[in-house]
N, C-alpha and C positions, 0 to 999 in steps of 0.2 A: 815379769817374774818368771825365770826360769826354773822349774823345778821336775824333773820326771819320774814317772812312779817306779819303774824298774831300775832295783840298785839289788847289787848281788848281796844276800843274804843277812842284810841289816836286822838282827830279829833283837826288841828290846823286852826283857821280862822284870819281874819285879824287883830284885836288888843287883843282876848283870846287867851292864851295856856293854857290848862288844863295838869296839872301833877303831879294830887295827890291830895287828900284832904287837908294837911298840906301845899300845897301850894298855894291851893283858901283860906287858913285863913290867908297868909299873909295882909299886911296893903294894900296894890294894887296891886289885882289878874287877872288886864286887863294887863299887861305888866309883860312879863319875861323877868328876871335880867338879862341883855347880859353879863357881866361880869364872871356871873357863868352858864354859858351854849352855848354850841358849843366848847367847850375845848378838848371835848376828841372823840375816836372816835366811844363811845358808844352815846354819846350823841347827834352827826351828824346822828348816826342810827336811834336813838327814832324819831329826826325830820322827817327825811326821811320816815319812817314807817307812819309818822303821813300824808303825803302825799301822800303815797300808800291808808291811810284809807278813803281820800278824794276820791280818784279815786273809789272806791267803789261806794259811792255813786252819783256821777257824772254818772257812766256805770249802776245803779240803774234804773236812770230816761231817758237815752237817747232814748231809742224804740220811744217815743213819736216825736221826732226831728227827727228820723231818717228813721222809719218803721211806724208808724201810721199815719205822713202827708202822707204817699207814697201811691199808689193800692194794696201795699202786705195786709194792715189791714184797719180794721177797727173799729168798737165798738158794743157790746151788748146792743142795746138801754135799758136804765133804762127810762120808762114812769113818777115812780113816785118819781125818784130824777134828778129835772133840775140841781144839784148845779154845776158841772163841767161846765154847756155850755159857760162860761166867759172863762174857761182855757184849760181844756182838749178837750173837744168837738171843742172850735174856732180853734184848731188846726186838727184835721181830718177832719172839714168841709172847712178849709179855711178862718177862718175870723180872721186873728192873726191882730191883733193894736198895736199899742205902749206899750198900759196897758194891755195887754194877760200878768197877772199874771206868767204863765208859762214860758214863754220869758224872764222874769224878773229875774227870780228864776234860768234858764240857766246860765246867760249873769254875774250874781251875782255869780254862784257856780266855775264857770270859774277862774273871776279875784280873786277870795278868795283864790284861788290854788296857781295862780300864785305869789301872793304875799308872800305865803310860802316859793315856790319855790327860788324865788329872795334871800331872807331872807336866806337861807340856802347854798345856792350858796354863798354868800357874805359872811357869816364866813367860812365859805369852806378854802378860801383863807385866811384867816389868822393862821386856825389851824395847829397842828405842826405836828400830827399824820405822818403816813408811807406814803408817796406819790403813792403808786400803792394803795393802798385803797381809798386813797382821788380820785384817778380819777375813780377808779369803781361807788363813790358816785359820782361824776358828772357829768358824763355820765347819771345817771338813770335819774338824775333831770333834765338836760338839755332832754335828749330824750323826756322826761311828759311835758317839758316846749313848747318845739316842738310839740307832739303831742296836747296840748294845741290850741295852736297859728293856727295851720291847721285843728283844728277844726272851729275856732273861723272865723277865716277870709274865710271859705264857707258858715259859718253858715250868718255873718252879713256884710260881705265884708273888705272896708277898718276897722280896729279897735286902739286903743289906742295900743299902745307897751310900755309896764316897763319892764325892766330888772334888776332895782337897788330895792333895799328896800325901803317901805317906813317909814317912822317915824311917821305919822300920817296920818289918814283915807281922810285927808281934800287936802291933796298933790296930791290923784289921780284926784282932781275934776280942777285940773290944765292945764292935758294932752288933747291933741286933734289926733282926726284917722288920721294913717297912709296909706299911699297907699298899694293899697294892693300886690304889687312889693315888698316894704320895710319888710312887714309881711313875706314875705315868704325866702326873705334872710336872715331872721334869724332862721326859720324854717330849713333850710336849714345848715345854719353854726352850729345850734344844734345840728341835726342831723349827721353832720361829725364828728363833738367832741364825739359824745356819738359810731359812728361805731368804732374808734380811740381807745376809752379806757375802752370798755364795754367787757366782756368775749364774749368764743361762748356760753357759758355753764355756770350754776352753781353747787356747791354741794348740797349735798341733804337735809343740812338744807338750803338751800338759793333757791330751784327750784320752779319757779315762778317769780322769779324777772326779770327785763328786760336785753337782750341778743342782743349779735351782730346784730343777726338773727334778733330781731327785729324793731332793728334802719335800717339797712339796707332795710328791705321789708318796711316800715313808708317811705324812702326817697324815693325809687323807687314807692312806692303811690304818693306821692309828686307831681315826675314828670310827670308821666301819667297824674296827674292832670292839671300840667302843659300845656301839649302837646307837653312836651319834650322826644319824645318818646324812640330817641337813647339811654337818658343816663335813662332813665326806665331800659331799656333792659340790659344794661352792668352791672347797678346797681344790678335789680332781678338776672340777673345770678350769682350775689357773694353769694346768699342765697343759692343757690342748691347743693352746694359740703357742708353746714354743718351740713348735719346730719340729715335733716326731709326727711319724708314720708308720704304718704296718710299712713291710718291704714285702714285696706282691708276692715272691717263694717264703714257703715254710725253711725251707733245706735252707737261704742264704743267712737265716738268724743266728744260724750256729756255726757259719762258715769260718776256718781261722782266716781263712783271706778275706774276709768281708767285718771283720770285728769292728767295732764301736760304730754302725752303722744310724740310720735316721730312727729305727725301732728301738736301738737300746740306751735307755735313761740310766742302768749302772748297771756295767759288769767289773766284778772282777778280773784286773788286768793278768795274764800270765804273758808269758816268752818261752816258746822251745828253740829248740833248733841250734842252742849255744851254751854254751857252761856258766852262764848268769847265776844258774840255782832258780830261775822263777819260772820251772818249766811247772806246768802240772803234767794230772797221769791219772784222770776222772777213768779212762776203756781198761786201765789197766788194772782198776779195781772193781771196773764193773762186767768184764768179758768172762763169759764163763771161764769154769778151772777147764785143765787137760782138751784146750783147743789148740795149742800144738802151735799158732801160727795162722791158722786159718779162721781168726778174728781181726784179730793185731797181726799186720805185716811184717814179722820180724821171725825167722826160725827158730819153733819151739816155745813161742812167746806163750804161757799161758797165761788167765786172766785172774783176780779174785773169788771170782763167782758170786759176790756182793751186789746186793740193788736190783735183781734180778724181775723183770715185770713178771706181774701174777696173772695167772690165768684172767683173774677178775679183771683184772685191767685191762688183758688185750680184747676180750670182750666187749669191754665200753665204748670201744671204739663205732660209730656208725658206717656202714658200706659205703665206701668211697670218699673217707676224710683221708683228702693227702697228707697229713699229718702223722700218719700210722705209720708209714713207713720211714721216715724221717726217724722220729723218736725211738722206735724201738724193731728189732728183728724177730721171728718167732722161733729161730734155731739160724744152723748155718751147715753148710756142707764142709766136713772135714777133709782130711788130706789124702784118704782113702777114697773118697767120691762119697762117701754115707749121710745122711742128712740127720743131723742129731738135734732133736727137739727139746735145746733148752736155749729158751729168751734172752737178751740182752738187750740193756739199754744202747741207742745206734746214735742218739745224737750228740755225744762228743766222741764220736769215734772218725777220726781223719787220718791222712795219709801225715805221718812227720821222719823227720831225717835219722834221729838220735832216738834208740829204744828207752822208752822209760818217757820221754820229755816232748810230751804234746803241749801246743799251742794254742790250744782250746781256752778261749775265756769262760768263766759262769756268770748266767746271766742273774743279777740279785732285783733284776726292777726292767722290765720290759714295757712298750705303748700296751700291746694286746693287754697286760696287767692292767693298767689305770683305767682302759676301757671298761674289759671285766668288771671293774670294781665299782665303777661311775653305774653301769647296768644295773647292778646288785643294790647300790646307793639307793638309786630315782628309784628303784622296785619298792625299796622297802619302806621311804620318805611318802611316794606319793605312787603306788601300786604300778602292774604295769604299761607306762607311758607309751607312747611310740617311738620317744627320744631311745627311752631305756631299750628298749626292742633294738633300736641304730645301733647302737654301741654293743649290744652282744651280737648281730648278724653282720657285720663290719668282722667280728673276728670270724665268725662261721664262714663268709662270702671268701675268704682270701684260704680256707679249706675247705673250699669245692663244696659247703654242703647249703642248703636248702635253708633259707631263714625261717625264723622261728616267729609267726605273727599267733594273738588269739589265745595267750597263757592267761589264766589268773594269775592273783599273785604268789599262790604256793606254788604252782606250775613254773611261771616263771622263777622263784628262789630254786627249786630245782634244776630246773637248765643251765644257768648260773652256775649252778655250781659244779655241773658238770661238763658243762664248758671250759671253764675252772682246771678241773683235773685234766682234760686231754689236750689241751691248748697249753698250757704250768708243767705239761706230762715230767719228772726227773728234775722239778727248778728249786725242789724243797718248801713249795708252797702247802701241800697237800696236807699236813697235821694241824700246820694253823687253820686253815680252811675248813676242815672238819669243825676245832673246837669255836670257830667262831661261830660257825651255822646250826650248831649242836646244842642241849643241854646234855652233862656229863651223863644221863642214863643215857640218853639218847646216841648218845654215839658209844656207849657198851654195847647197848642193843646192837646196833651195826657193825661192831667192828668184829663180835663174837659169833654173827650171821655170816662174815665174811669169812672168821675163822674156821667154822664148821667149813664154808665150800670148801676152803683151801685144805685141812686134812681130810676132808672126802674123796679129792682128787687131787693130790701133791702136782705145784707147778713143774716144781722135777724129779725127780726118782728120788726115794731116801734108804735106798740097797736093802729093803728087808727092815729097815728098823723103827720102829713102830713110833708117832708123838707121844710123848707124857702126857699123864691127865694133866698139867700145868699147863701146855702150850696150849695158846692166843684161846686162856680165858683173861677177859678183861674186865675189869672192875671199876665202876664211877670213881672215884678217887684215883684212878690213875692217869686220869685227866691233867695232870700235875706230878713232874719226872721229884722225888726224893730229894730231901737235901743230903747231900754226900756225909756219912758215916762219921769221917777224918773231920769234916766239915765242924760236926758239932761237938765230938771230941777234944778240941783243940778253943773251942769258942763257948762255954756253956750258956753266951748270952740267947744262942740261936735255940729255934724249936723245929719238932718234923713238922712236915706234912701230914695231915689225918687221911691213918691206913696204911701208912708206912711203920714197921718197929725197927 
């Protein structure tokens, strides 16, 4: 089965498919013909591709959701453009609503997938193709559909669940949330169908696509999240005989020349370097504003100022983790020779050919991850072991630092988790990690501990203008992002969130 994940621009949403110029001139080019498509087993591929190319952009925008509400980031204040403080900004500060645009735009990019998903799953079953291919295709979609769904239901709590097709736009505004028990047994049933029928491996036109290895470390996330900590553990231990390894450099994890290496169980495929469309452009949103070029090698290049590490963060670092500098810068020298002291995230920053179109993959499931997590598991199952000790100094030993023997078990959940954050440093791990090791006071407490440092001593200059009393007060209920505004307007089967109006 030949199929490979980089196809320019195939993007499927919920009543467009594009596929081809000659077929946007048919007579009605919101609806593909089912009749002639899903029949063969190139054609299950195109779709499936077309929801690889979603995932793109979905792992595009998540920092924001994941690492920018958190203490890892922050933002480059822009003095003389408010326009984000409705979307971007109300989310590092804390003030997301129902109508935080950005919310909207998550919550939207999400069910758009999953209605692919469905869609393609359900002619799945009618095709006639080889039956070992058709389950390697359902497996991938089922695992994305999973991974889905356990995004969704941390992100918003209980959520609507579709697994069938829909026929019309007007059908989803039908459905009402499910508990969030319900969400996660199918999470769960996904994820055993996709460990069932997915390789450990692919060939080398296919590397990149989704693997045993990483349905398996996805359910044993799962349960940790859960608090199911035994079957974490049994689960993580099926990953470790297949095949991955730390690679001995920090820096070669995130090398474009070094991608899909023995460390990584799933990234996100991109391609620069050619006019495909599946470049990313992570430094270009993450390099400070008004650096001219002298972050990004390109004249005049400047960055977003987005994702910006916080003081806090470059803090946590201990003396002498090669890790620091890898992950992040703590300024740069401008073009002038002056050394200007605003942070940036450093590890998808590489040298590429075409401005705008780096080759950077993101990583969504690393070894050092399932180890972490095996640590965290045996800690909480059966206090600290010396196995559990292995598996978190195994990542500490390959960053120079010093193992960690002789924790309790709160001592050890703490190391853990901050392990966690500087090992994860920029991977989008950092919010779930919080609320899973949290209860919702608990991590107000801390995040408005954090927020006091950070308007005590802004990471970057904010030109004279003062925080609001609103910014990074955080409230237990906010544990749980709003259902979007439009959301319930349109659906009155749905309800908010408590604490949202």
């Amino acid at each position: 089965m030949k199929h490979k994940i980089i196809l320019p621009g195939l993007l499927l949403s919920l009543t467009l498919f594009s596929c081809g110029e000659d077929f946007l001139n048919k007579t009605d080019p919101t609806r593909l013909v089912e009749d002639t498509f899903y029949q063969t087993e190139a054609q299950v591929e195109q779709a499936l591709n077309g929801v690889y190319s979603q995932l793109q952009g979905i792992i595009s925008n998540q920092w924001q959701y994941n690492e920018f509400i958190t203490d890892n980031t922050t933002l480059h204040f822009n003095i003389g453009d408010r326009g984000q403080g409705p979307s971007l900004e109300a989310i590092e500060f804390w003030q997301i609503n129902p109508s935080t645009g950005n919310i909207n735009s998550l919550y939207n990019s999400y069910y758009e997938t999953l209605v692919n998903i469905n869609t393609i799953l359900s002619k799945l079953e009618e095709s006639t193709f080889d039956e070992g291919v058709k389950g390697q295709f359902e497996g991938q979609l089922k695992f994305l559909r999973a991974y889905y769904y356990f995004n969704l239901v941390q992100y918003f709590g209980p959520v609507i669940i579709i697994t069938e097709p829909l026929e019309t736009p007007s059908e989803a505004w039908e459905y009402s949330r499910q508990p969030v028990e319900n969400v996660y047994e199918l999470v769960e049933s996904d994820l055993a169908a996709a460990v069932a029928s997915l390789p450990e491996s692919w060939d080398a036109a296919n590397v990149g696509r989704i693997t045993k290895g990483a349905a398996l470390s996805l359910l044993g996330k799962v349960y940790l999240t859960k608090k199911q900590y035994s079957e974490a553990v049994s689960t993580l231990k099926q990953v470790l005989p297949l095949g991955y390894e730390l690679l001995p450099s920090y820096a070669d994890v995130f090398d474009p020349q070094k991608k899909n290496h023995a460390e990584s169980i799933l990234d996100v495929q991109f391609q620069g370097g050619n006019e495909l469309g599946e470049w990313s452009n992570f430094i270009y949103t993450f390099a400070p504003r008004e650096s001219e070029g002298a972050v990004i090698n390109f004249p005049g290049q400047n960055g977003g100022g987005w994702n910006i590490p916080s003081r806090d963060m470059i803090a946590a670092y201990e003396a002498g983790d090669l890790r620091k500098e890898v992950s992040l810068k703590e300024g740069y020298t401008n073009l002038e020779g002056d050394w200007v002291p605003v942070p940036f995230i450093n590890k998808y920053n590489h040298p590429h050919a075409i401005r705008g179109r780096t080759d950077d993959n993101w990583p969504v499931i690393r070894y050092a991850d399932v180890l972490l997590m095996l640590a965290e598991a045996i800690n909480e199952a059966s206090g600290p072991t010396s196995e559990a000790a292995g598996y978190l100094n195994q990542v500490r030993d390959r960053a120079g630092l010093a193992p960690l023997n002789g924790l309790d078990k709160d001592e050890f959940r703490e190391a853990v988790l901050h392990e966690r954050r500087i090992e994860l440093a920029f991977e989008n791990h950092r919010w779930f990690d919080l609320k899973r090791t949290k209860t919702p006071q608990q991590l107000a407490d801390f995040l408005n501990a954090y927020g006091d440092f950070e308007q005590s001593n802004p990471t970057t200059t904010r030109g004279g203008i003062p925080f609001s009393a609103a910014d990074f007060v955080f409230e237990p209920y906010e544990v749980l992002f709003p259902i979007p505004a439009n959301q319930i307007l349109i659906n009155n089967e749905l309800t908010q969130n408590e604490g949202y109006q």
